[in-house]
C-alpha positions as CSV (number, residue, x, y, z in Angstrom):
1,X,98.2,224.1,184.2
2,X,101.5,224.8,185.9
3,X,103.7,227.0,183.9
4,X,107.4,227.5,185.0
5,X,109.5,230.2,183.4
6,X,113.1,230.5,184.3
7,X,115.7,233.5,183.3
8,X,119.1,233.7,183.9
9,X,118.7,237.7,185.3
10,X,116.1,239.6,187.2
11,X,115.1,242.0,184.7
12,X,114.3,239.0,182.7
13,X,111.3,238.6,184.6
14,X,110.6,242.0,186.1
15,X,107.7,242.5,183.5
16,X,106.2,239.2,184.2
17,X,106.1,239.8,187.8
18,X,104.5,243.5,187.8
19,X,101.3,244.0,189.2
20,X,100.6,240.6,190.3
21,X,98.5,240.1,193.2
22,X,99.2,237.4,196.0
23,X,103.0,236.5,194.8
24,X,104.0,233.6,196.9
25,X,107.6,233.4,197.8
26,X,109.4,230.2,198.5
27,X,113.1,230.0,198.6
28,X,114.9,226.2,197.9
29,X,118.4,226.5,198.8
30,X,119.8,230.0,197.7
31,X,116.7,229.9,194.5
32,X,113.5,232.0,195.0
33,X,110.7,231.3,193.5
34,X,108.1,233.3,192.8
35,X,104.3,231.3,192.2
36,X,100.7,233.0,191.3
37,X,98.0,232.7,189.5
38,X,97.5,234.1,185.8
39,X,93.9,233.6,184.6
40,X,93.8,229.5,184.9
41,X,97.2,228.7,185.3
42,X,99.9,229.1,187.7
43,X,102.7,230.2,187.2
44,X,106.2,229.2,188.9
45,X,109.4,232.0,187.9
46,X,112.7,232.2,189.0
47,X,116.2,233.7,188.6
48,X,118.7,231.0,187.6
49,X,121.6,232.9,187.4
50,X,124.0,232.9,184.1
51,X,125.1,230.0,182.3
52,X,124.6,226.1,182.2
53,X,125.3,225.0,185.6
54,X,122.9,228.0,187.3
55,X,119.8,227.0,184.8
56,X,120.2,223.2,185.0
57,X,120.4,223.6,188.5
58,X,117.5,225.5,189.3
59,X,115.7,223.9,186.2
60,X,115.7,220.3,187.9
61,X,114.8,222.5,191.2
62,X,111.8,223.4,189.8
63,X,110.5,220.4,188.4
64,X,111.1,218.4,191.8
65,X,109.2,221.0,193.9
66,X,106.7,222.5,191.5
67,X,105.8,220.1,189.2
68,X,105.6,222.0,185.7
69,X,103.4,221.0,183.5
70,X,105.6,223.1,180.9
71,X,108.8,225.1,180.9
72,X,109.6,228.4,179.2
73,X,113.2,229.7,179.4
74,X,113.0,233.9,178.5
75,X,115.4,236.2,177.9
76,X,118.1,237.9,175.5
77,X,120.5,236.5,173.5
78,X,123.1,237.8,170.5
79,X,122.3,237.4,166.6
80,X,124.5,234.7,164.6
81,X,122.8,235.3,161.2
82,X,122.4,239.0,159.1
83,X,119.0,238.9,158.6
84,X,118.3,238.6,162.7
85,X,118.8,241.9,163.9
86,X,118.8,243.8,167.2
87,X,115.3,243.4,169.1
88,X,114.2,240.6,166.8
89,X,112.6,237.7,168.9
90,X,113.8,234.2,168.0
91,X,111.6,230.9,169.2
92,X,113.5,227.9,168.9
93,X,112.8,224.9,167.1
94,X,115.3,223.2,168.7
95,X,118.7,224.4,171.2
96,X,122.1,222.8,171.2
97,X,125.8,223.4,173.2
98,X,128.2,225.0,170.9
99,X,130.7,224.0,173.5
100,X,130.3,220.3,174.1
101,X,131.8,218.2,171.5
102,X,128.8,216.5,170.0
103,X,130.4,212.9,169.5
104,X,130.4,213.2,173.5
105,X,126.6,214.2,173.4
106,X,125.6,211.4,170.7
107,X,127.7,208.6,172.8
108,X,126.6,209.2,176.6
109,X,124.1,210.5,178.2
110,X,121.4,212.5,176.9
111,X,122.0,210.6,173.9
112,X,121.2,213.1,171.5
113,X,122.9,216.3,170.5
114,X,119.7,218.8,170.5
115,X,116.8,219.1,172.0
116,X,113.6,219.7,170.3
117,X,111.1,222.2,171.4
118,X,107.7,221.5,171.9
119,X,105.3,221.9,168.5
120,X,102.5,223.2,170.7
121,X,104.6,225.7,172.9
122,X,106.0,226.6,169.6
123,X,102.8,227.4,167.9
124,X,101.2,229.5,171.1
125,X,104.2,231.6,170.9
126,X,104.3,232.3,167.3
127,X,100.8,232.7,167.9
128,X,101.7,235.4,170.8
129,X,104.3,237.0,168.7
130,X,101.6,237.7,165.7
131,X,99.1,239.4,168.4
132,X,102.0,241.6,169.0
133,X,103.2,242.6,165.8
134,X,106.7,241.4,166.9
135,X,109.1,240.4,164.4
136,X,110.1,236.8,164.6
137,X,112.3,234.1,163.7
138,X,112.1,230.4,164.6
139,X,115.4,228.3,164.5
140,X,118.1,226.9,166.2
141,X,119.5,229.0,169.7
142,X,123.2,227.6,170.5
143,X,124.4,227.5,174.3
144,X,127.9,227.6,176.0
145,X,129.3,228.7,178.9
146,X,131.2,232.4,177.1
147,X,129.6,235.7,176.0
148,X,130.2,235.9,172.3
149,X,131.8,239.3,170.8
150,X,134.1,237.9,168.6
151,X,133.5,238.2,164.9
152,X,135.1,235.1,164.0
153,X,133.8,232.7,166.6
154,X,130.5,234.3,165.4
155,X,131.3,233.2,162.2
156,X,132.3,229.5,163.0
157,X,129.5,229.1,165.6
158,X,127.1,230.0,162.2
159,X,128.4,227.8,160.0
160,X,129.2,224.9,162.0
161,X,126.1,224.8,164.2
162,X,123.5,226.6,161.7
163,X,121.9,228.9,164.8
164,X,120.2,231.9,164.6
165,X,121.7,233.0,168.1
166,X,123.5,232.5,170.8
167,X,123.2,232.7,174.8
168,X,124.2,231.1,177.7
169,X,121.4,228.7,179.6
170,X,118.7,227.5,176.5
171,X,120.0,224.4,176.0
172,X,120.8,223.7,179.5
173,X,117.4,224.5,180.5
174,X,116.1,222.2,177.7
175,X,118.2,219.3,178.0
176,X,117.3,218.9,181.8
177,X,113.4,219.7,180.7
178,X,113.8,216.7,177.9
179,X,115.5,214.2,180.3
180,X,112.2,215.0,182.5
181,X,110.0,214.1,179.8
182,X,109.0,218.2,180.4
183,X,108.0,220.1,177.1
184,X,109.7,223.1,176.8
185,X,110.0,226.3,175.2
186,X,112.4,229.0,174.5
187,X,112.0,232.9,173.9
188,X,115.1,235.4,173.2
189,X,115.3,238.9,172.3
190,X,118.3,240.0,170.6
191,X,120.3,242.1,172.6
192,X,123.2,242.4,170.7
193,X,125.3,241.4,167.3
194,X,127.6,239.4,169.1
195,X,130.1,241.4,167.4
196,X,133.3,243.0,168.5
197,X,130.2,246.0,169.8
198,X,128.2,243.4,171.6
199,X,129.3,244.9,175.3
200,X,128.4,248.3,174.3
201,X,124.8,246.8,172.3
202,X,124.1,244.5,175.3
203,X,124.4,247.4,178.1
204,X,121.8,249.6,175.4
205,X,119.5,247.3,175.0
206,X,119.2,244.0,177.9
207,X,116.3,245.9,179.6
208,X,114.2,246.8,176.7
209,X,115.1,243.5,175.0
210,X,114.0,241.6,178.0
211,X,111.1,243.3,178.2
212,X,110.2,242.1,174.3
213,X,110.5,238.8,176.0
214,X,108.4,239.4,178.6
215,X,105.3,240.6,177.0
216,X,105.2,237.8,174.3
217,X,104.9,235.8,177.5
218,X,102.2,237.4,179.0
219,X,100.5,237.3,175.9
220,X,101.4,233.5,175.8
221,X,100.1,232.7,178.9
222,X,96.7,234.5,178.1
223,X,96.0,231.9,175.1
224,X,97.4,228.7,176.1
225,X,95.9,225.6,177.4
């Protein structure tokens, strides 16, 4: 099985690519990606860059050259609820745009105003996450194009969209993988409170959070097939 995981930053993916033998390099306009071989799968990663245009760009990328068989998007994102705290993990159920009115979603294409992850991704990651001893939550992760630090857009983004966080390519990444008839997944670490202290949270903790990420991955990869 092909497994492509795609990350808006490096450090997103630095654990995933340590001590790999073999790592093939192949660079597709000004994307690298990086391909080798975990037990029986291989696995396809890359750096999208931040925000929906980067991940749905390098997203359809992917597919055209590599030919997932799944996608994973990883990474950090900021809490919209009380009970998800800093260095939670949340796996979507399903991802949305907070920032794209959703009459427009429903009346053109994609047709549909979320994107539903896939049950069996789903389950070997909540699987993954219990082998760690990670604490998890499985929801809805909203997407737009702004870094969130603003207590009351937190606020409305809760209530009106019911999410349990909130980043910057999920739903991008999802939307492109469900338009491809791709199953998808998507992992995020909370970083921050996406609070009026989410600069100063997010500097703390991106690399450790990331690295959450990560290793549920690797653990992911291990069991599925």
């Amino acid at each position: 099985m092909t497994i492509g995981i795609l990350a808006a930053l490096k450090v997103e993916l630095l654990d995933l690519l340590e001590n790999r033998e073999q790592i093939e390099e192949k660079t597709i306009a000004d994307s690298t990606f990086f391909l080798f071989e975990d037990g029986e799968h291989t696995l396809v990663l890359c750096e999208a860059g931040v925000g929906k245009i980067n991940a749905a760009m390098v997203t359809q990328q992917m597919i055209d050259h590599f030919d997932p068989d799944i996608l994973i998007n990883t990474g950090i994102a900021g809490s919209l609820q009380p009970y998800v705290h800093v260095m939670d993990t949340v796996l979507a159920t399903d991802a949305t745009l907070h920032d794209l009115d959703h009459r427009i979603m429903r009346s053109f294409k994609p047709f549909q105003d979320h994107f539903i992850a896939d049950e069996k991704i789903l389950d070997g990651l909540k699987a993954a996450a219990a082998e760690l001893g990670l604490s998890v939550h499985t929801g809805r992760i909203l997407t737009g194009d702004v870094f969130v630090n603003d207590l009351s857009l937190k606020k409305n983004l809760a209530e009106k969209y019911e999410g349990l966080c909130v980043e910057m390519e999920g739903a991008a990444i999802a939307q492109v993988a469900v338009r491809n008839n791709i199953p998808f997944g998507i992992v995020r670490t909370i970083s921050d409170e996406a609070d009026h202290e989410a600069d100063i949270s997010y500097d703390q903790f991106e690399e450790i959070a990331a690295r959450r990420s990560a290793a549920l991955l690797r653990q992911f990869v291990q069991s599925f097939s």
